[in-house]
C-alpha positions in Angstrom: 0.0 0.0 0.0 1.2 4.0 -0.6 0.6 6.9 -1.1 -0.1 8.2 -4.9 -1.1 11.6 -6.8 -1.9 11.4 -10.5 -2.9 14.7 -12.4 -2.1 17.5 -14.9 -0.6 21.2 -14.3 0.7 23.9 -15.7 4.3 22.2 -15.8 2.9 19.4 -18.1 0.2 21.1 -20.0 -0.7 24.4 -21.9 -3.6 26.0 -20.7 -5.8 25.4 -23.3 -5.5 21.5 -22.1 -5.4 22.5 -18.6 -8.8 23.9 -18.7 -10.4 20.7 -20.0 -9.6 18.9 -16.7 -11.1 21.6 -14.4 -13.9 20.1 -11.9 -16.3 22.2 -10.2 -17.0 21.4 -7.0 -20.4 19.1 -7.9 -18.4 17.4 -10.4 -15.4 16.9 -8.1 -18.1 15.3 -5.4 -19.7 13.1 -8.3 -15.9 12.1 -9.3 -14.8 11.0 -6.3 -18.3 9.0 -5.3 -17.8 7.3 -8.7 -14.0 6.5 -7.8 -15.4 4.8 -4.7 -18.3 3.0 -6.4 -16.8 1.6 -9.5 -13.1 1.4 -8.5 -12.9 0.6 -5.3 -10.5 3.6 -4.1 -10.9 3.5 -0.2 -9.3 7.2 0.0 -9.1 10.0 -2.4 -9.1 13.9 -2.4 -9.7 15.6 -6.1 -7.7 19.3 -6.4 -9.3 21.2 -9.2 -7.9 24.8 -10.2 -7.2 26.9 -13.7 -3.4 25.8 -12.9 -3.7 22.0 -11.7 -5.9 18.8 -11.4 -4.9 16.3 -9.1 -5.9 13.1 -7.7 -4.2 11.9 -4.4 -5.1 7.8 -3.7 -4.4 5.8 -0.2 -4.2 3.4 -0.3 -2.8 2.0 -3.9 -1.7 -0.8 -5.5 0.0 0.8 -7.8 -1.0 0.9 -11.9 -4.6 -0.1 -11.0 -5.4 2.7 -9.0 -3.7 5.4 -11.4 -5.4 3.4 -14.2 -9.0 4.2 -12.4 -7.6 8.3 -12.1 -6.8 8.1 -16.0 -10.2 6.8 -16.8 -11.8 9.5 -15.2 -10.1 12.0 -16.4 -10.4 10.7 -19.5 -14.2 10.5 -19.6 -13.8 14.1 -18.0 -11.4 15.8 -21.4 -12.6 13.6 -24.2 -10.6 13.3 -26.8 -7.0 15.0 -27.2 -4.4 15.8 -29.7 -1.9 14.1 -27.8 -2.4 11.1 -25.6 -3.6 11.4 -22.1 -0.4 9.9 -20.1 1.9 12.7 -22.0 0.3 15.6 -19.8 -0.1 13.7 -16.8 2.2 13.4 -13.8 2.2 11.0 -11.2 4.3 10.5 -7.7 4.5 7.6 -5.3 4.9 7.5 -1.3 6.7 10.0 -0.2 7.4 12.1 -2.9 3.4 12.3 -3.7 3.7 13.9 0.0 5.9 16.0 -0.8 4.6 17.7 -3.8 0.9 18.4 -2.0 3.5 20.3 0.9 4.9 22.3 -1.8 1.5 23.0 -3.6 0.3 23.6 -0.7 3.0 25.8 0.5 2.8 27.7 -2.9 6.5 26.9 -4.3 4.7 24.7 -7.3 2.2 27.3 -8.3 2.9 29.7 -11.8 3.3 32.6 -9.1 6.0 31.3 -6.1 3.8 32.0 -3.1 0.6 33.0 -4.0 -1.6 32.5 -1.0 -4.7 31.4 -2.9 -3.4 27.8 -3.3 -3.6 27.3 0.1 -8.0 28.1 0.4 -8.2 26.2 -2.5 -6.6 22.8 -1.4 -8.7 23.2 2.1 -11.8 23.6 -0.1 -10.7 19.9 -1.7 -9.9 18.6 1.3 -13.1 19.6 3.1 -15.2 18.7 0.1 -14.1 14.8 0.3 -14.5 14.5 4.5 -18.4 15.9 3.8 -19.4 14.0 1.1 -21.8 11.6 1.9 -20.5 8.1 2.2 -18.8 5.7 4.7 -16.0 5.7 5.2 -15.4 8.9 4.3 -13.3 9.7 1.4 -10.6 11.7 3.3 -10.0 8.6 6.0 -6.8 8.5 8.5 -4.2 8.8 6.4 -5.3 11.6 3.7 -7.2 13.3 7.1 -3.6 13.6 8.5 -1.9 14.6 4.8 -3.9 17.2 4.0 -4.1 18.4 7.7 0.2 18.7 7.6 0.2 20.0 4.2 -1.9 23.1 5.2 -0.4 23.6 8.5 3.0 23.5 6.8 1.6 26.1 3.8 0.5 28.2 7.4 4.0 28.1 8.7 5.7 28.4 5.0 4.1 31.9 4.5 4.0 33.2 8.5 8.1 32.6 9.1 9.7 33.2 6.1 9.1 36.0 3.1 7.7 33.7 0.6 4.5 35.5 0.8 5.2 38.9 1.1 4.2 41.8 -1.5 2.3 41.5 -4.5 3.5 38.4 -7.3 1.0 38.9 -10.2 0.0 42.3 -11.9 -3.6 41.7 -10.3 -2.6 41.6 -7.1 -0.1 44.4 -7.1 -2.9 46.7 -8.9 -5.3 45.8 -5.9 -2.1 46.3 -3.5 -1.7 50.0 -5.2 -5.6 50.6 -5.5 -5.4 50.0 -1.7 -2.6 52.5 -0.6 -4.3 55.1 -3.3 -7.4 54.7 -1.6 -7.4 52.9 1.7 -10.6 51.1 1.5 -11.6 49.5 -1.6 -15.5 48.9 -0.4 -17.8 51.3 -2.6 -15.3 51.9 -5.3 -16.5 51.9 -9.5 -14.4 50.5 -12.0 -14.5 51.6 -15.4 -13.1 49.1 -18.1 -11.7 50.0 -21.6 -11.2 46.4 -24.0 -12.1 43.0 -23.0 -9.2 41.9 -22.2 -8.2 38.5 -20.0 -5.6 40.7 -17.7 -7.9 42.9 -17.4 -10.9 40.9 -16.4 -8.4 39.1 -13.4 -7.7 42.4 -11.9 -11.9 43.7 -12.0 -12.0 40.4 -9.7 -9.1 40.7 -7.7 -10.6 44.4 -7.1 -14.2 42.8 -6.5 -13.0 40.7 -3.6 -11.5 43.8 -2.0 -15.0 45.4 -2.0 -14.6 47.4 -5.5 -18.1 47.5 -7.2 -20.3 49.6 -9.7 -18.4 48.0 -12.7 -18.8 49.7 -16.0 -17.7 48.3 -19.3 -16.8 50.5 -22.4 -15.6 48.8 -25.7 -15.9 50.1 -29.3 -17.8 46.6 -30.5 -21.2 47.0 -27.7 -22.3 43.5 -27.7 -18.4 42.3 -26.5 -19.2 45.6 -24.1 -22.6 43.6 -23.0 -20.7 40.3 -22.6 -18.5 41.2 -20.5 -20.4 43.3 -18.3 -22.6 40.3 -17.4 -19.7 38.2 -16.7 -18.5 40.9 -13.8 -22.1 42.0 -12.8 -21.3 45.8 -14.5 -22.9 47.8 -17.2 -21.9 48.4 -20.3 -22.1 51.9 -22.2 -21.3 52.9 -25.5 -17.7 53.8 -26.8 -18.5 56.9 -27.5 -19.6 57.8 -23.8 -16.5 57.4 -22.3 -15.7 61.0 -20.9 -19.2 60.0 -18.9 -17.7 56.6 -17.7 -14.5 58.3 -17.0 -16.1 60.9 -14.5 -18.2 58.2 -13.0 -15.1 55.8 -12.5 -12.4 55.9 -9.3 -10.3 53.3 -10.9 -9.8 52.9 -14.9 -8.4 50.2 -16.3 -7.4 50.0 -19.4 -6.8 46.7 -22.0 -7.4 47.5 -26.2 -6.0 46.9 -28.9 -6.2 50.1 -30.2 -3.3 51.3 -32.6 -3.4 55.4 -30.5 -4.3 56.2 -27.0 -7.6 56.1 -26.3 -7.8 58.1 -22.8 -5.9 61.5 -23.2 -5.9 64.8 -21.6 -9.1 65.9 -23.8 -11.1 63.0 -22.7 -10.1 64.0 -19.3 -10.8 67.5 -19.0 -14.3 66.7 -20.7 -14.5 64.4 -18.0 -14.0 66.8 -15.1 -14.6 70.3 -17.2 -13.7 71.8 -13.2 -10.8 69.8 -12.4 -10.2 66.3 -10.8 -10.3 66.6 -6.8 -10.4 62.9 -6.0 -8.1 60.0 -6.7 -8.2 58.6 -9.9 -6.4 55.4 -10.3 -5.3 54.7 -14.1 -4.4 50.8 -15.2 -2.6 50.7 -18.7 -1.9 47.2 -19.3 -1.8 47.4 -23.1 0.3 47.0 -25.7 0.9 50.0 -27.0 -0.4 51.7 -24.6 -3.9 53.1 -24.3 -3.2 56.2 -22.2 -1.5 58.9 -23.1 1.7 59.7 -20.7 0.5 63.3 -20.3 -2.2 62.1 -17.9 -0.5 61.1 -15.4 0.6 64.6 -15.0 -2.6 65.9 -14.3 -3.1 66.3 -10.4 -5.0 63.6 -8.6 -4.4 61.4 -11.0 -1.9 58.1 -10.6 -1.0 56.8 -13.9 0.8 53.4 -14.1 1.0 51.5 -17.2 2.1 47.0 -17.4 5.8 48.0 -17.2 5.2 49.7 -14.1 3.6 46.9 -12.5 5.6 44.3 -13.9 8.4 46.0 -12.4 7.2 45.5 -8.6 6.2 42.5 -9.9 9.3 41.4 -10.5 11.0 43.0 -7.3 8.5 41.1 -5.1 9.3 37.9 -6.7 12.7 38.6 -5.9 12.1 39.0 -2.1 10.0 35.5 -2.7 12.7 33.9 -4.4 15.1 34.2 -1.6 12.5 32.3 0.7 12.5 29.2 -1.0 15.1 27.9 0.7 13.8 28.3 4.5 10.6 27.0 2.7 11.9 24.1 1.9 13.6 23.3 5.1 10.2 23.9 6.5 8.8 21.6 4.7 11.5 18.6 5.0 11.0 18.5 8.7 6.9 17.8 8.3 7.8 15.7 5.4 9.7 13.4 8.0 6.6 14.1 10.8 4.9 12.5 8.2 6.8 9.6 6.6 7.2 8.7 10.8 3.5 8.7 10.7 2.6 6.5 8.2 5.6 4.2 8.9 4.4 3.7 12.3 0.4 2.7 10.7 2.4 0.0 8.9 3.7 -1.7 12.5 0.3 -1.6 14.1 -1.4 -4.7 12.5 1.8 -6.2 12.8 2.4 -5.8 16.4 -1.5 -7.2 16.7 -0.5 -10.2 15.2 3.1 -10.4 16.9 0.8 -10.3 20.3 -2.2 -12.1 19.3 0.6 -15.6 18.7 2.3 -15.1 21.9 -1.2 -14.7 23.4 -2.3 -18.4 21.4 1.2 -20.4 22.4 1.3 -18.7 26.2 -3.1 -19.9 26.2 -2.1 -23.6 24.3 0.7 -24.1 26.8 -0.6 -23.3 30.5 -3.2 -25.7 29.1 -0.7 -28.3 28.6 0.5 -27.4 32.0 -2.6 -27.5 33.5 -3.3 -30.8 32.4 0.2 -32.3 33.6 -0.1 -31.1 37.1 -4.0 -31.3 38.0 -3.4 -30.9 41.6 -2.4 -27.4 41.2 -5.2 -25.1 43.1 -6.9 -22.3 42.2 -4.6 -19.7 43.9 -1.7 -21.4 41.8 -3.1 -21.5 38.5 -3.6 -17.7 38.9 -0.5 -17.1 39.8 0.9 -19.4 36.7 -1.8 -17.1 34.8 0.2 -13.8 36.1 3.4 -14.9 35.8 3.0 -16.2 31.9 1.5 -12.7 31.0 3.9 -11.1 32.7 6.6 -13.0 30.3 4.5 -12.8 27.7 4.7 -8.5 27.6 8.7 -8.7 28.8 9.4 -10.7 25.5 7.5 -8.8 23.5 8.2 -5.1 25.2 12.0 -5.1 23.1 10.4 -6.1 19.5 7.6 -3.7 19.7 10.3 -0.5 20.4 12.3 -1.1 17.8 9.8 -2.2 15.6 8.3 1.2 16.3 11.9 2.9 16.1 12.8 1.1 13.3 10.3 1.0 10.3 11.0 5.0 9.1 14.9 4.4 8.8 14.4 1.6 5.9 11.5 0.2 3.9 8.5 -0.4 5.7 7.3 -3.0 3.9 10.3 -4.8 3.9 10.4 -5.0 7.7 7.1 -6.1 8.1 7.4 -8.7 5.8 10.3 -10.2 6.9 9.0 -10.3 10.9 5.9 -11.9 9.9 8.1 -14.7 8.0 10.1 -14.8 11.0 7.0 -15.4 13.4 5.0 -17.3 11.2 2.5 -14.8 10.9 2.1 -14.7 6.8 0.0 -17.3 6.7 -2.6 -16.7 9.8 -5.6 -15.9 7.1 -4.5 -19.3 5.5 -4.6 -21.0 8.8 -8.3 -19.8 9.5 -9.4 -21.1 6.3 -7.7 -24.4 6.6 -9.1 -25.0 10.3 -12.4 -25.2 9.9 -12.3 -27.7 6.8 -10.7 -28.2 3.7 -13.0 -28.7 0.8 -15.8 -28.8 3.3 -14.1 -31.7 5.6 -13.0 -30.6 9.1 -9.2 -31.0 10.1 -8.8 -34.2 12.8 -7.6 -33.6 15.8 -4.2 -35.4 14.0 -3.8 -33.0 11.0 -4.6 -29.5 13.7 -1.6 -31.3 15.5 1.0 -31.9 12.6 0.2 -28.3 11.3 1.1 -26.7 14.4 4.1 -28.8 14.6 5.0 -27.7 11.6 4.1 -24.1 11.7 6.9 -24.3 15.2 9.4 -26.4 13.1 8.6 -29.5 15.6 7.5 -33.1 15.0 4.4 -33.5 16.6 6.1 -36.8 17.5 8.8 -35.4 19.3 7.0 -32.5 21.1 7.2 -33.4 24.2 11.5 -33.9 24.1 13.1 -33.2 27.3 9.9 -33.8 29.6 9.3 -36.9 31.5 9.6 -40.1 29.8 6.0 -41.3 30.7 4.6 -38.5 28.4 6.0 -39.3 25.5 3.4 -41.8 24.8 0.4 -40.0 25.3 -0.1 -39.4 21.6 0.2 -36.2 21.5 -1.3 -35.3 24.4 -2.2 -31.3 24.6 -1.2 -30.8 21.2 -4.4 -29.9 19.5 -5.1 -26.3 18.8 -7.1 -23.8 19.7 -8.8 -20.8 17.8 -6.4 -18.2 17.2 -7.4 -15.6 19.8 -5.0 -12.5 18.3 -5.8 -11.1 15.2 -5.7 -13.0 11.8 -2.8 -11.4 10.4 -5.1 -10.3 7.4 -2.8 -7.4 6.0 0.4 -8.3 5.7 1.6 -10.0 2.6 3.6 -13.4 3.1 7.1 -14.1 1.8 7.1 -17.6 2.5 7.6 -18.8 -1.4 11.1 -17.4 -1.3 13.2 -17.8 2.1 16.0 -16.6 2.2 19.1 -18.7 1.4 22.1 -18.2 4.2 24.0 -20.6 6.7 22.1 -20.9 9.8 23.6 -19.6 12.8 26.4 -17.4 10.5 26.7 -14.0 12.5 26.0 -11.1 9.4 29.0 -8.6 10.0 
């Protein structure tokens, strides 16, 4: 079992593929329902943004779970140029844990630390611990993933600059907007073009409490569009002094060959001079507003190379946080990879202690019917003192089985202590006890298998007691119901033991 995350971002895809494996949030909920339903997938969390979609899977066995992810995204694009797999990425154990820390922390998004990553990866994490199925979708392990990954993203962004200033040109044109202005709440936009720039920074500026949108472009119906995607207006081309005296904040994206907002349109805009702030956004190419405007008083002019300039000094700043961000996230990468380790030893030690509990229960039988004469008071005290042994033998083990699984491979361990104990083939055992091809073991056969299982002779069992009970046939052999657990979980090795001399020291 492990850890996997299949999907697609903007490292392996242009957008225009990208967007085809976008998920809103009821399709998400169907996707993962259907993941449960058809496939089989015990665990799985589905993280759907414009930049990634990804699938993270405990636990997996491998090519059959990814195989069920690829399906459904499949269904979910249709068909592509290119094949599937050659925009899809995929990461195993503790790597797949370490790429949802760095997503999470914002050092894998297109913007190094951008702080929206972080909402968006709780909002996939919530979505499969609500949906409506048992067990839930987000169970132990992806519960305590995705609760790391955020905490880590928290801590990533609070102790170290990753996430400070402004990293896209919407975000620093709300971070300017806000020092023009203070408060962004009541604010009106007024938009020249249709452009996609321009369309991210009207939201950014929505979500800071900017509103009364108003949407000027020379083609009105593109005017219309638009305005009904942001919840605005739209006015004619030719009314533009009016949406320009109207407006705090303009924001302008054509492709006009001139300038389209000079000092004319300005002064019929305000015929008695501008006495408020009035914020001016050129991001076009050439630019839209003529240079002269931002000489006018009140009036704060900035045009893409502007913003692109703090851009660029705040990504700087960001850049030189990666490192502490990445030690950050190295030290809950091994929180974690402890974790899980440590899920791996608990059936095990179940098992470990449920066959010392069935030999130390199959013996003081033995011993109880050997000496018969012992009393009640005795017996108990036999009772305490085998427990007692019982938990000393096993005390060592369990430590260092605890200590040991995260320095190597977990799965080797494991497998190699249940060969050791005998414990690979406790499901096997259960089957064969109660009948093989519906005819019950003897009392003979229950014998020799235990004998075998030890690496006795049934015959010889008894070696070293009394020589009156050799005879007995057997005598206290037979045995009981396993009364640990069943050892279902923990995948045998017993068709290839190891070759080696017994007894030889390993240096």
């Amino acid at each position: 079992m492990t850890l996997v995350v299949v999907g697609v971002s903007h490292r392996t895809a242009p957008i225009d593929v990208r967007e085809r494996f976008w998920f809103g949030p009821e399709e998400a909920s169907r996707a993962l329902l259907n993941l449960r339903s058809e496939d089989g997938i015990e665990e799985a969390v589905l993280l759907s943004t414009c930049n990634r979609t990804e699938v993270y899977l405990f636990p997996s066995d491998g090519e059959t779970a990814i195989q069920a992810v690829e399906r459904m995204l499949a269904r979910k694009v249709g068909p592509l140029e290119d094949d599937l797999r050659s925009y899809l990425f995929q990461h195993q154990g503790q790597d797949a844990a370490q790429h949802l820390f760095r997503v999470s922390s914002g050092l894998d998004s297109m913007v190094t630390g951008e702080a929206e990553i972080q909402g968006q990866v709780r909002e996939a994490y919530a979505r499969s611990t609500e949906l409506p199925i048992e067990p839930p979708m987000a169970g132990p392990v992806l519960n305590r993933l995705f609760q790391m990954s955020l905490a880590v993203g928290g801590r990533v962004r609070a102790e170290t600059g990753l996430g400070e200033g402004a990293a896209s040109v919407a975000s620093v044109a709300v971070e300017l907007a806000k020092k023009i202005f203070g408060s962004l709440r009541g604010k009106n936009v007024l938009i020249l073009g249709a452009g996609a720039t321009g369309e991210l920074i009207v939201e950014a500026l929505a979500r800071e409490g900017a509103e009364g949108v108003i949407v000027a472009n020379r083609t009105y119906e593109r005017a219309v569009n638009l305005a009904e995607r942001l919840h605005g207006h739209a006015i004619h081309f030719d009314r533009l002094p009016d949406g320009v005296a109207s407006a705090d904040i303009v924001l302008s994206s054509t492709a006009a060959p001139h300038a389209v907002l000079s000092r004319r349109v300005l002064y019929q805009a305000f015929p008695g001079g501008i006495r408020q702030p009035l914020f001016v956004i050129d991001i076009a190419i050439p630019r839209d507003v003529d240079p002269a405007v931002g000489d006018e008083p009140n009036v704060f002019l900035y045009n893409l190379d502007d913003l692109q300039q703090i851009v660029d000094e705040h990504v700087q700043v960001r850049r030189g946080a990666v490192p502490a961000a990445g030690r950050l996230i190295e030290a809950q990468l091994g929180e974690f990879s402890d974790w899980l380790a440590s899920q791996e030893v608990v059936p095990l030690i179940r098992d470990l202690r449920g066959r010392g509990e069935e030999i130390r229960g199959r013996e003081l039988e033995r011993l109880y019917r050997r000496l018969p004469e012992l009393s009640e008071e005795e017996r108990e005290r036999v009772e305490e003192f085998s427990k007692r042994f019982l938990n000393k033998l096993l005390h060592d083990p369990t430590i260092r089985l605890r200590k040991g699984l995260p320095h190597g491979d977990p799965g080797d361990l494991v497998e190699t202590v249940r060969f050791l104990y005998g414990l690979e083939d406790l499901e096997e055992y259960e089957e064969d006890r109660v009948g093989r091809e519906g005819g019950a073991f003897t009392e003979e056969q229950g014998s020799a298998r235990v004998g075998a299982e030890e690496g006795v002779d049934p015959e010889e069992d008894d070696v070293g007691e009394e020589e009156g009970d050799k005879g007995k046939g057997g005598e206290g052999n037979e045995r009981p119901e396993p009364r640990g657990s069943s050892g279902r979980g923990g995948p045998g090795i017993s068709a290839a033991r190891p070759a080696g001399r017994s007894g030889q020291r390993r240096k």
